[in-house]
N, C-alpha and C positions, 0 to 999 in steps of 0.2 A: 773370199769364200765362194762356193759355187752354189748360185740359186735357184730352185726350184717354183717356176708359179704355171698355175689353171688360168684358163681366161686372159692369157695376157696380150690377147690382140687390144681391147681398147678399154676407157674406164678407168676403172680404178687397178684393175690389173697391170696395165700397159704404165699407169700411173708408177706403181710400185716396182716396177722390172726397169723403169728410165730410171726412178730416185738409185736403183741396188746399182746398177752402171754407173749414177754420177757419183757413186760412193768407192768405184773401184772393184767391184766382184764382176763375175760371171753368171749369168742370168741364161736359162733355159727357160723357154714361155712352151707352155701346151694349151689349143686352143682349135676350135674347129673351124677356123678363121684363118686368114693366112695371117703372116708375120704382121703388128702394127708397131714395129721398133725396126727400126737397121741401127746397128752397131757391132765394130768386131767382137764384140765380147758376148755378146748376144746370139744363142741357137732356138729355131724353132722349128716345133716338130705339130701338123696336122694331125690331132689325132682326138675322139670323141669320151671322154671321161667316163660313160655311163660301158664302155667294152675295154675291160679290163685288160685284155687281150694285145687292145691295139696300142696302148704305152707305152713307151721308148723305155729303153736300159738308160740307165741315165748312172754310172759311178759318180762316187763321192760327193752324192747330197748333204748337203752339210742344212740349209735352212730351205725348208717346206713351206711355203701359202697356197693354201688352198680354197680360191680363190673364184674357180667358172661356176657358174649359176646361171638359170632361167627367172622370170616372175613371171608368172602367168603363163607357162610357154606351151604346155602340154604335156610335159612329163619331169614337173619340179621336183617330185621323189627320185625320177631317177636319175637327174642332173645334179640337182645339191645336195642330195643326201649320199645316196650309191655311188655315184661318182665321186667327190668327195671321200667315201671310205675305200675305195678302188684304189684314188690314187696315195692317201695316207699308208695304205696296207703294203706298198707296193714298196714306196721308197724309204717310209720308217725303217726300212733292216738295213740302210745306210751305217757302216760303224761310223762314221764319222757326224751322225747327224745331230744338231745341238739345237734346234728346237721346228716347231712348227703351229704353223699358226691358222686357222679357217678363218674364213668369213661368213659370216651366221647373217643377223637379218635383227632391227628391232624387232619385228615380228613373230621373231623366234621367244621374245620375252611376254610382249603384249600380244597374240595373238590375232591381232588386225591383219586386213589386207587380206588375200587370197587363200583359201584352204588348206590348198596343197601347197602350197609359197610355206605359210607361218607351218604347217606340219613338217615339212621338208628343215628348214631351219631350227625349227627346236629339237630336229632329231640330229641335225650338225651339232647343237653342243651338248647333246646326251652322250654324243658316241668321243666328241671329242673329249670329254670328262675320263670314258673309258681308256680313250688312249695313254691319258695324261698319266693316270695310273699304273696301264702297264710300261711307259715309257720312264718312269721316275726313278725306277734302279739304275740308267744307263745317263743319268743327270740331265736329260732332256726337258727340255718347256715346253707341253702341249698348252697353248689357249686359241679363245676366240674373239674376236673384236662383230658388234653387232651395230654397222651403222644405223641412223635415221636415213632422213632425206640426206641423198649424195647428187650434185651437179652431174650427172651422165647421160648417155646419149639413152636410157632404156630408160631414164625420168622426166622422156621429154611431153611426153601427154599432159603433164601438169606444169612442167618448168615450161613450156612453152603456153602455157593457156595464164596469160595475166593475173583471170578471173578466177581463178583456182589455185594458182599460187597465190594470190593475194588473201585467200583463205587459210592458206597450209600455216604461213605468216601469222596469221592474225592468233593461233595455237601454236606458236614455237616460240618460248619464251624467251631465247634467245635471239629470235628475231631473222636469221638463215639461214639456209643446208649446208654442208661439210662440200668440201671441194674435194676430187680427187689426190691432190697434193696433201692436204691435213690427215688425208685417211692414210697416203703412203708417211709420214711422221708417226703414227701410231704403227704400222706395220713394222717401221726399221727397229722402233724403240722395244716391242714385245718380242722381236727375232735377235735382234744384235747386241743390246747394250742392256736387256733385263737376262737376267741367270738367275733370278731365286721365285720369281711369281709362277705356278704353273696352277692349270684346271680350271681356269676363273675366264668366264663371258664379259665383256668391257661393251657395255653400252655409252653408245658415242649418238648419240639422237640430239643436241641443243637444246635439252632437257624437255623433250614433249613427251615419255611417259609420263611421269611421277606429277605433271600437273595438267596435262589439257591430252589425253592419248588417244588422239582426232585421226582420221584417216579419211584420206581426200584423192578421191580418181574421177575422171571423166564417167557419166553412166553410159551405158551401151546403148 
């Protein structure tokens, strides 16, 4: 299948475009970063999500993640949200396209963490709900998966401060963050191998809403 991801220079993006390669697809990454994969199967185009404009034609989308985000960066509305709906609006008229998937944010559930971060994120699965909807006559799966704490390099303020992680911990009842590897396992299973679930946010946090929904950053 040929695949579509944002953000796919590193993380949990780069994560998900290595797993769709070692599963035998063709992987297209869009990212305003240069290429963070070589493989032949693998194309990557410079280009900023938030300028609709500068998008690649991309035929025969077949599975969408949409995937590039900021936290805290200066303009999370119009990186995770707008960009985001830029690039779903764009490649959705794929006939061949059979599902697509955002990446939203605990925070898009709980509210924590940064204002425009948790705003920007709850309006990815407002809009993704809308997709889902007008996508469902054409048997398409819109969702969203909303991590917790992810091992990546934009979590490194607190994965790298002992003292702070050792707090994040002492509230996550399961005891530690999702790798990028476990996040690409939920990616392949709600793109490739689910056909009947569509419209539904998948909080993936190691259960720290529902019983401790602590939120822990360096102060300034």
């Amino acid at each position: 299948m040929k695949i579509v991801i944002t953000g796919s220079s590193r993380g949990i993006g780069r994560a998900v475009a290595e797993r769709f390669l070692a599963e035998g697809h063709e992987v297209c990454g869009i990212d305003i970063l240069p290429a963070g994969v070589t493989h032949p199967r693998y194309t990557h185009c410079v280009s900023d999500v938030r300028d609709a404009a500068s998008l690649p034609e991309i035929d025969g989308v077949e599975v969408l993640f949409c995937n590039a985000g900021t936290q805290n960066g200066g303009d999370d509305l119009g990186t995770n949200l707008v960009g985001a709906m830029n690039v779903a609006e764009k490649y959705a008229a794929s006939p061949v396209l059979r599902s697509v998937l955002f990446n939203a944010s605990a925070s898009a559930v709980t509210g924590q963490e940064f204002p425009a971060y948790a705003a920007s994120k709850a309006g990815v699965v407002g809009y993704m709900k809308n997709l889902a909807i007008r996508l469902a006559p054409r048997g398409v799966t819109v969702n969203a998966i909303s991590p917790g704490g992810v091992l990546t390099e934009s979590n490194a303020p607190v994965t790298g401060d002992p003292a702070l992680f050792q707090k994040i911990m002492a509230v996550t009842p399961l005891g530690k963050w999702a790798t990028v590897d476990e996040i690409a396992d939920w990616v392949i299973f709600l793109t490739v191998t689910n056909r009947s679930m569509s419209g539904q946010n998948l909080l993936i946090d190691n259960g720290e809403k529902d019983l401790n929904p602590t939120f822990v950053w360096p102060e300034d």
